[in-house]
C-alpha positions as CSV (number, residue, x, y, z in Angstrom):
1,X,-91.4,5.6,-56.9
2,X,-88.4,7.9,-56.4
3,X,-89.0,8.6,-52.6
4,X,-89.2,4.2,-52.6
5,X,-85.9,4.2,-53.8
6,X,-84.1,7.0,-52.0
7,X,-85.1,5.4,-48.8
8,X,-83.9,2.0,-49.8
9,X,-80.5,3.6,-50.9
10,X,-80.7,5.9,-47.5
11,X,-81.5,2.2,-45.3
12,X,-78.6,0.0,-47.1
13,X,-76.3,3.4,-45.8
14,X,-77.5,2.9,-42.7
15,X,-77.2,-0.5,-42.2
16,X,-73.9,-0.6,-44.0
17,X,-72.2,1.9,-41.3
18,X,-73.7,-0.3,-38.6
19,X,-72.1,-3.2,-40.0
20,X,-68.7,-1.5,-39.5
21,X,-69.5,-0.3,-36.4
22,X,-70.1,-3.6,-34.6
23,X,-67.0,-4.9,-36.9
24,X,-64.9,-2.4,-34.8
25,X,-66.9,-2.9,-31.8
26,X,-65.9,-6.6,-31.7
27,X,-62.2,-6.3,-32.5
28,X,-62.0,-4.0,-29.2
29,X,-63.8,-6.2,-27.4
30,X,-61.6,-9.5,-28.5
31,X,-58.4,-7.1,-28.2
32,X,-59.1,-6.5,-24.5
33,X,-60.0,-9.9,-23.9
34,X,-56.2,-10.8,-25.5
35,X,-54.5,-8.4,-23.4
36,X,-56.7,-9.0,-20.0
37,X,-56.1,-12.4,-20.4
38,X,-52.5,-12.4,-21.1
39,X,-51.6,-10.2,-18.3
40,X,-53.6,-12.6,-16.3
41,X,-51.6,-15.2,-17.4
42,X,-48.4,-13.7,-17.0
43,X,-49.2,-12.5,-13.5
44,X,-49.9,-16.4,-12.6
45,X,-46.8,-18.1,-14.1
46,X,-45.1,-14.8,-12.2
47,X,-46.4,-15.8,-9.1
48,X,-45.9,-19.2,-9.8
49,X,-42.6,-18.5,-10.7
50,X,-42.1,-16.4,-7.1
51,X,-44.1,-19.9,-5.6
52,X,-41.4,-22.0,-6.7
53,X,-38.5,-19.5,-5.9
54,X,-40.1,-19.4,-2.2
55,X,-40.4,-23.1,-1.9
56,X,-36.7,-23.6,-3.1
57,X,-35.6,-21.1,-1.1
58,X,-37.8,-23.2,2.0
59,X,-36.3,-26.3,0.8
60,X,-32.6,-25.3,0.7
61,X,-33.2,-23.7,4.5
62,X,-34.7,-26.4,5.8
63,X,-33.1,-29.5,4.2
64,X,-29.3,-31.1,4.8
65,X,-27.6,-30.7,1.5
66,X,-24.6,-31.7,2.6
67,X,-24.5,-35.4,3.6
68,X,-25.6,-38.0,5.7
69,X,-26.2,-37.7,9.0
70,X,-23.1,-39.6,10.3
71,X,-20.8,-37.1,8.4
72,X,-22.8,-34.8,10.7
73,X,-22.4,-36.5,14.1
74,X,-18.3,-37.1,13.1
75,X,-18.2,-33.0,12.9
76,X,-20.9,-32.4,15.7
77,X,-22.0,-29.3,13.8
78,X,-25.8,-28.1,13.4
79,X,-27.7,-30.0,10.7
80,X,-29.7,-27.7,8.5
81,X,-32.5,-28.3,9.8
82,X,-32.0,-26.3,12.8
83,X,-32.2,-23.5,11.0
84,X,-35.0,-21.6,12.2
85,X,-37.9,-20.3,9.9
86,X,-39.1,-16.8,11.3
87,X,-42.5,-15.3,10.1
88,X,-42.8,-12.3,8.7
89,X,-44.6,-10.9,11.0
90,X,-42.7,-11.3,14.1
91,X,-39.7,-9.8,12.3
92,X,-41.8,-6.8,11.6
93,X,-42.7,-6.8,15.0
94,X,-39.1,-7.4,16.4
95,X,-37.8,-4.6,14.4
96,X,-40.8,-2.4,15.1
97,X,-41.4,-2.3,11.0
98,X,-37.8,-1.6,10.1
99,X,-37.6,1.8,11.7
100,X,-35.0,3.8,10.4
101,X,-33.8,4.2,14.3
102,X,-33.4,0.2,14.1
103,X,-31.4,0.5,11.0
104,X,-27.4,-0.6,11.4
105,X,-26.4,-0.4,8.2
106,X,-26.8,-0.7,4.7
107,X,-24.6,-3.9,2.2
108,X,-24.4,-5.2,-1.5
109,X,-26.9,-7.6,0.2
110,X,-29.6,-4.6,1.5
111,X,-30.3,-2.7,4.4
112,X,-29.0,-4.6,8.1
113,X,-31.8,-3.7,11.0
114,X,-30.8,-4.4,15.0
115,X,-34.3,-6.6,16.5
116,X,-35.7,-8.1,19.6
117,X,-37.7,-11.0,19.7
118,X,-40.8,-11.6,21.7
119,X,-38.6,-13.4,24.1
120,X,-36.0,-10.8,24.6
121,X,-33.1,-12.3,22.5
122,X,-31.8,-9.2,20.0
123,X,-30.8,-10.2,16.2
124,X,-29.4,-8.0,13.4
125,X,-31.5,-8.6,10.7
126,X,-30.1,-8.7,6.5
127,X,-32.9,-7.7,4.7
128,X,-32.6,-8.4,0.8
129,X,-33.2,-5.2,-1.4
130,X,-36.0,-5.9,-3.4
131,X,-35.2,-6.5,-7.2
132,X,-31.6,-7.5,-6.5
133,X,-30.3,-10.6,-8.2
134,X,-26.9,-10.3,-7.0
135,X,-28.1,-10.3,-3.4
136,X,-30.5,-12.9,-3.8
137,X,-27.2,-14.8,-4.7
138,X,-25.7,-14.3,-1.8
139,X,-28.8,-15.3,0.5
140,X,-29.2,-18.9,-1.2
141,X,-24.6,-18.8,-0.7
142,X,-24.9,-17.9,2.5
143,X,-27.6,-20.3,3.7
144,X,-26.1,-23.1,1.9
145,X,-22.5,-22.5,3.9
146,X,-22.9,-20.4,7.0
147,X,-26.0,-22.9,8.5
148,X,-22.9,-26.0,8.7
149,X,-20.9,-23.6,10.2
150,X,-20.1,-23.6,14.3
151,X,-17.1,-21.6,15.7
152,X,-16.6,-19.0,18.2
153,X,-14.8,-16.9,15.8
154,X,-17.8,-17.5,13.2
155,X,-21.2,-15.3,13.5
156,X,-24.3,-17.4,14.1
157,X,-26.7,-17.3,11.4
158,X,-30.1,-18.3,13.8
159,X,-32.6,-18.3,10.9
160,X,-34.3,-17.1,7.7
161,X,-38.0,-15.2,6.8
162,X,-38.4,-15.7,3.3
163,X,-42.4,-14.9,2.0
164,X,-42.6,-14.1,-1.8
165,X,-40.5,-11.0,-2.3
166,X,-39.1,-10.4,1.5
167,X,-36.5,-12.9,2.3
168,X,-34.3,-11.6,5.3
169,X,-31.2,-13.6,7.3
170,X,-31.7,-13.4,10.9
171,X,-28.3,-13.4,13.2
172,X,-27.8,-13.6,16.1
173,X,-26.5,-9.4,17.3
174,X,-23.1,-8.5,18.0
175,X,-23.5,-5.2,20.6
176,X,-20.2,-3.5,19.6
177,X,-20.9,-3.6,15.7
178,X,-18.0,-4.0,13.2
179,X,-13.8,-3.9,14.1
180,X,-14.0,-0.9,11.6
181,X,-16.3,0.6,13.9
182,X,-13.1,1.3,16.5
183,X,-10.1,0.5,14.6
184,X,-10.4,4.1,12.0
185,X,-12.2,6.1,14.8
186,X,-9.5,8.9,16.2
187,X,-11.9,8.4,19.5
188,X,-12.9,4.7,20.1
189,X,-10.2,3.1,18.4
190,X,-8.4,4.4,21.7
191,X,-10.4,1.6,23.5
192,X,-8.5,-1.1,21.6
193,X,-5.2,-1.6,23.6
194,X,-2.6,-3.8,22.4
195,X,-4.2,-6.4,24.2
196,X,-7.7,-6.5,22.5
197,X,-6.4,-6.1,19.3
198,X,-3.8,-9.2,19.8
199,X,-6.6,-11.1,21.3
200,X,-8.7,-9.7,17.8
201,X,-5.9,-11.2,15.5
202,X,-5.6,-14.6,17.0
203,X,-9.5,-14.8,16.8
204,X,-9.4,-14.0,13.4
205,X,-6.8,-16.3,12.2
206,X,-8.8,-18.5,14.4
207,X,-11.8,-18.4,12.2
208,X,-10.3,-18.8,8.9
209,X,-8.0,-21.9,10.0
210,X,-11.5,-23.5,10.6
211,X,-12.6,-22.7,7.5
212,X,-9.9,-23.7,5.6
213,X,-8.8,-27.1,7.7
214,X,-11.2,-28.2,9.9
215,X,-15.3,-27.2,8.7
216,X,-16.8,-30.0,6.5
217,X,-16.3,-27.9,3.4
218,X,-12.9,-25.9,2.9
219,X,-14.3,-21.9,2.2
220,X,-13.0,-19.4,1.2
221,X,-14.4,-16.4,2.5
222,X,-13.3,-14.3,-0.5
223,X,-14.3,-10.7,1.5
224,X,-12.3,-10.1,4.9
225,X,-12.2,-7.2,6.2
226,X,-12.4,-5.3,8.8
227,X,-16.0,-4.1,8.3
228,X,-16.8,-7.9,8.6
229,X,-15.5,-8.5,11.6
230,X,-18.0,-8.3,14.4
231,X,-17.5,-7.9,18.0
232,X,-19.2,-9.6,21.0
233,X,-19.9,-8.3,24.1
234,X,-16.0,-8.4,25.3
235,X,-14.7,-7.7,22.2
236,X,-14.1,-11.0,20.4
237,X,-14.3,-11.3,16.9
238,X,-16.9,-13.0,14.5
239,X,-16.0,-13.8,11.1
240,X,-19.2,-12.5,9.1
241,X,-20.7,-12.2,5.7
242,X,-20.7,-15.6,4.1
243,X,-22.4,-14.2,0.9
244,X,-19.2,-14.2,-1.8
245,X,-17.6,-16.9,-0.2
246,X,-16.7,-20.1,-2.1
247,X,-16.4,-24.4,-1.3
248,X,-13.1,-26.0,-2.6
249,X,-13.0,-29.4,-2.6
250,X,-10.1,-30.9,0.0
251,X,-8.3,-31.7,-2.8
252,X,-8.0,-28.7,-4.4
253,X,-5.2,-26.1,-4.4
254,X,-7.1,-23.4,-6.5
255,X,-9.9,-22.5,-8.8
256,X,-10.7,-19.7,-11.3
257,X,-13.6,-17.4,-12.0
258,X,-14.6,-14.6,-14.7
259,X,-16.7,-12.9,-11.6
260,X,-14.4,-11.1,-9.1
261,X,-16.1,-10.1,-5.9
262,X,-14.1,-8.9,-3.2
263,X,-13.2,-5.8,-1.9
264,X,-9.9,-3.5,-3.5
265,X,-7.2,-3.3,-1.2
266,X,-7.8,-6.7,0.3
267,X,-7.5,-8.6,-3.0
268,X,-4.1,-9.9,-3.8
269,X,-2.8,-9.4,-7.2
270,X,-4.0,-13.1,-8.6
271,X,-7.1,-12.9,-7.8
272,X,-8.1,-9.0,-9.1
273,X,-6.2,-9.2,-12.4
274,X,-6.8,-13.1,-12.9
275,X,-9.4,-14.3,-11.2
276,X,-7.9,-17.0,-9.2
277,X,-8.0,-17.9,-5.9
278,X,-7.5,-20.3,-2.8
279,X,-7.0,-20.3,0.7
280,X,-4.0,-18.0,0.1
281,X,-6.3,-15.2,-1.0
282,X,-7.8,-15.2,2.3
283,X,-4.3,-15.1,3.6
284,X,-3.1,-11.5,1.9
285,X,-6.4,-10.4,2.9
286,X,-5.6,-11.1,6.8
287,X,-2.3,-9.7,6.2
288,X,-3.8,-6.6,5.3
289,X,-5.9,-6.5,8.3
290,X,-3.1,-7.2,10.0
291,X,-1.4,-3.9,8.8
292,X,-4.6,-1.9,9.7
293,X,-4.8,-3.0,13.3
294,X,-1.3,-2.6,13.9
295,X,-1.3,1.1,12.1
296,X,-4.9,2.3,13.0
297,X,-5.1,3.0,9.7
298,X,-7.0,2.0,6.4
299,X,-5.0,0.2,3.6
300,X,-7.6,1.8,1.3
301,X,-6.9,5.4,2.0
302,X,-3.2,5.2,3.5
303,X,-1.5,7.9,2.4
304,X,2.5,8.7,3.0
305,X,4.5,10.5,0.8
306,X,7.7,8.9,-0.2
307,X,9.8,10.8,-3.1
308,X,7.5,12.1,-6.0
309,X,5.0,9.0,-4.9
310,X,2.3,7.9,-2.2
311,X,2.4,3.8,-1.7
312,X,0.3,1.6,0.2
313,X,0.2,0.2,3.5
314,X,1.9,-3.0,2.7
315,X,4.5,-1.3,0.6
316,X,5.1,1.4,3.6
317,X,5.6,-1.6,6.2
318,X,7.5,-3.3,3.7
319,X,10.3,-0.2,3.4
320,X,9.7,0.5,7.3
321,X,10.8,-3.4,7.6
322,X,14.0,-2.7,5.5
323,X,15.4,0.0,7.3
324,X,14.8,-1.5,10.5
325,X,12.5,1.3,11.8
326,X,9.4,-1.3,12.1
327,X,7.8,0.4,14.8
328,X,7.1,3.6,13.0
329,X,4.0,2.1,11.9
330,X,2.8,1.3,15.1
331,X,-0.9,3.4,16.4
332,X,0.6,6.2,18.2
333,X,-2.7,5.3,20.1
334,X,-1.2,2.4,22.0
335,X,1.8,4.0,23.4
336,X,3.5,1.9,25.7
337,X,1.0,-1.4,26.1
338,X,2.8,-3.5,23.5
339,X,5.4,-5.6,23.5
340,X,8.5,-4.9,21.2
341,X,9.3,-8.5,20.3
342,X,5.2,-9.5,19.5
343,X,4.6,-6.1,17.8
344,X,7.5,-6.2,15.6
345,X,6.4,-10.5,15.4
346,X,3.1,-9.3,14.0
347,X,4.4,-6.8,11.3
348,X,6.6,-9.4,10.2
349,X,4.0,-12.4,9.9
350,X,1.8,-9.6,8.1
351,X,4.5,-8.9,5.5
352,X,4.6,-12.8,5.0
353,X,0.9,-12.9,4.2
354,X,0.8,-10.1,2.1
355,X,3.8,-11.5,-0.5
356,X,2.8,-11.1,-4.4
357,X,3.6,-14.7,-4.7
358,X,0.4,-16.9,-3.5
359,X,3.0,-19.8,-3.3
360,X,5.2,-17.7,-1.0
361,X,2.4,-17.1,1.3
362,X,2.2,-19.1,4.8
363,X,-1.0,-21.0,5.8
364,X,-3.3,-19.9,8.3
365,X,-2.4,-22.9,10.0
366,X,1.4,-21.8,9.8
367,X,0.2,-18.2,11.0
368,X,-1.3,-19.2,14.0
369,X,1.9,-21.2,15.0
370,X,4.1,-18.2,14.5
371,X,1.7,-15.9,16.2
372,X,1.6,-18.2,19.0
373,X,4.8,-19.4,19.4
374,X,7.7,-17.0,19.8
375,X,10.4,-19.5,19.0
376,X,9.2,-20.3,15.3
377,X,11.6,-18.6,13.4
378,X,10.1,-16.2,10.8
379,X,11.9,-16.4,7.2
380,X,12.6,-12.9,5.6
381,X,9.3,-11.8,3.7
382,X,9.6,-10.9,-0.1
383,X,8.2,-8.1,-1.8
384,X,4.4,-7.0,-1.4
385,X,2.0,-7.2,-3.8
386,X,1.1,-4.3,-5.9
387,X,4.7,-2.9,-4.7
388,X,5.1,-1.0,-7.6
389,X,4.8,2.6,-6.4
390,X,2.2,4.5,-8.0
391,X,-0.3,7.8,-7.1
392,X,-3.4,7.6,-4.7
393,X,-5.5,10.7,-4.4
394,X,-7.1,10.0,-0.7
395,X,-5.5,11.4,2.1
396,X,-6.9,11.0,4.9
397,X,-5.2,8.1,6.5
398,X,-7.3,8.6,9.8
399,X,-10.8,9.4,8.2
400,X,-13.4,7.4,10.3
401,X,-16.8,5.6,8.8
402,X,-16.7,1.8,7.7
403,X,-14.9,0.4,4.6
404,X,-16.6,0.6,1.2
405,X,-14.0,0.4,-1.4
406,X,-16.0,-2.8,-3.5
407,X,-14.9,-5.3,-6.7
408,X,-14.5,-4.8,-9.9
409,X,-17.5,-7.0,-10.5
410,X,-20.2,-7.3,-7.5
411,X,-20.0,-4.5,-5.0
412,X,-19.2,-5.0,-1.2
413,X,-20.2,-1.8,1.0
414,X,-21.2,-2.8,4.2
415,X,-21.1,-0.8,7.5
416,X,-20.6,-2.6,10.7
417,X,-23.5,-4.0,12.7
């Protein structure tokens, strides 16, 4: 009777534990079931997430966004459809899989890579860096504005690749990269006589009067400089880098934004400490150009001692201006191949653009006239922006390698193509 009952007691043990057992057993099991199938589903609403991004992406590429079709035959630009839609794989194969010996340079927006098509045609490919927000910004900006754009003084976009996470801008390749490239080069900037780089100012001024009077949307590029200004074959320049760039309506004088992009040095005082701009920004921002090819040097790291302080490039034209001695800012490179009367014309129009008053400014219109036209007279300029004098700590004036000073907000480093 006892051994009965201690083997009854010792089965109920038994098959009590069990019971726990399988109890456990079961929870695993349901709890990787929960987290398989959650992963699952997360993995499909991310790839139907990326699905949708793609086909937007597709859409805005390959649809006109901007208007009927007569609006397009009044302007005679390209419709967006003739953007072209590159696979993947012939970009791989036209850059030889990005090799880094294909690689031109590297932007906010990702790396840049030089190309050649099946058919012989080179491109400069913009690859966007994976996980970047900000630069996927800038592809669906610059998609959206540079594909209605035609100019000479404008670089072509030819097309997009965009498959889930690789979307790429594919441009037609300028063979003599960026102005940057030259201009702050104590060797090749030699190649820029006065003539190429006069011929480089009207072509940029060129450029921007388009888009600010005569493209179907007034732009603002928001990011000139001299690192996005290509060169062509013979040395003409291509307004590039569409991606920070802004519409205004043609009734519209100026706008505002909490998000300052840009580059420091070619941002006028409105714009960095306020936020607002218009077709005047771009206006300081050629002046500044207009100081560097003059000088040879960069407004960024200009450095020139003047009592206890080191001032800018504007400020240092400004009191050059004053005291008459204009010239003294002139590249020693060019020597003799200017002419007084349009070098000292150019400083002056520069010193106009580069006012701390946006009102006092000139239009790029007004700019082209007076470069141009010798016998537009030229009112007196008033003072720079930023004129107060204060400390810089780089001082190489002549230091070579393309501009990467960036915003406040979004970063703009890009090396010439």
């Amino acid at each position: 009777m006892l051994k009965e009952e201690l083997y009854v007691l010792s089965s109920s043990r038994v098959t009590g534990s069990s019971w726990w057992i399988w109890v456990i057993i079961a929870g695993v099991v349901l709890l990787v079931l929960l987290l398989t199938g959650s992963l699952y589903y997360s993995r499909r609403k991310f790839r139907g997430e990326r699905e949708m991004e793609e086909a937007a992406l597709l859409e805005l590429a390959t649809s006109d966004s901007f208007g009927d079709s007569k609006d397009d035959e009044h302007d005679g630009k390209r419709g967006a459809h003739d953007l072209k839609l590159f696979s993947f794989d012939s970009i791989v194969a036209a850059t030889n899989n990005f090799s880094p010996e294909n690689k031109l340079g590297e932007g906010g927006f990702g790396p840049v890579y030089k190309g050649k098509l099946l058919e012989g045609q080179e491109i400069a490919v913009k690859r966007l860096s994976r996980g970047s927000s900000q630069g996927l910004v800038e592809f669906k900006n610059e998609i959206r504005l540079i594909v209605k754009l035609q100019h000479m003084n404008l670089v072509r976009l030819l097309g997009c690749c965009i498959k889930g996470e690789e979307k790429m801008l594919i441009y037609e390749f300028m063979p003599n990269k960026s102005l940057d490239f030259f201009l702050f080069d104590p060797a090749r900037r030699k190649i820029l006589d006065w003539k190429r780089r006069h011929n480089i100012i009207e072509g940029i001024a060129q450029g921007l009067l388009y888009l600010h009077k005569y493209s179907r949307l007034r732009i603002i590029h928001r990011d000139l400089k001299a690192s996005n200004i290509l060169l062509d074959h013979d040395l003409n320049p291509k307004i590039s880098d569409f991606g920070m760039a802004r519409t205004f309506g043609r009734n519209a004088s100026e706008a505002n934004t909490n998000r300052i992009v840009g580059t420091y040095g070619y941002m006028p005082p409105e714009y960095a400490m306020e936020g607002i701009f218009s077709v005047k920004s771009d206006v300081y921002s050629f002046g500044v150009l207009l100081l560097e090819i003059v000088s040879g040097r960069k407004n960024k790291s200009f450095h020139h001692n003047h009592g206890a302080f080191a001032i800018n490039l504007a400020v240092y034209a400004w009191d050059l201006w004053k005291e008459g001695t204009s010239l003294e800012l002139v590249d020693p490179m060019l020597e003799d191949s200017y002419s007084t009367t349009q070098m000292l014309r150019c400083i002056h129009i520069a010193l106009l653009c580069v006012q701390e008053r946006a009102a006092d400014r000139p239009t790029m219109s007004a700019v082209i006239s007076m470069l141009t036209n010798e016998t537009v007279p030229l009112p007196n300029p008033n003072l720079p922006a930023f004129s107060t004098h204060h400390k810089v700590s780089e001082t190489d004036s002549h230091k070579g390698g393309p501009e990467s000073c960036s915003g406040s907000v979004t970063i703009s480093e890009t090396e010439g193509r």
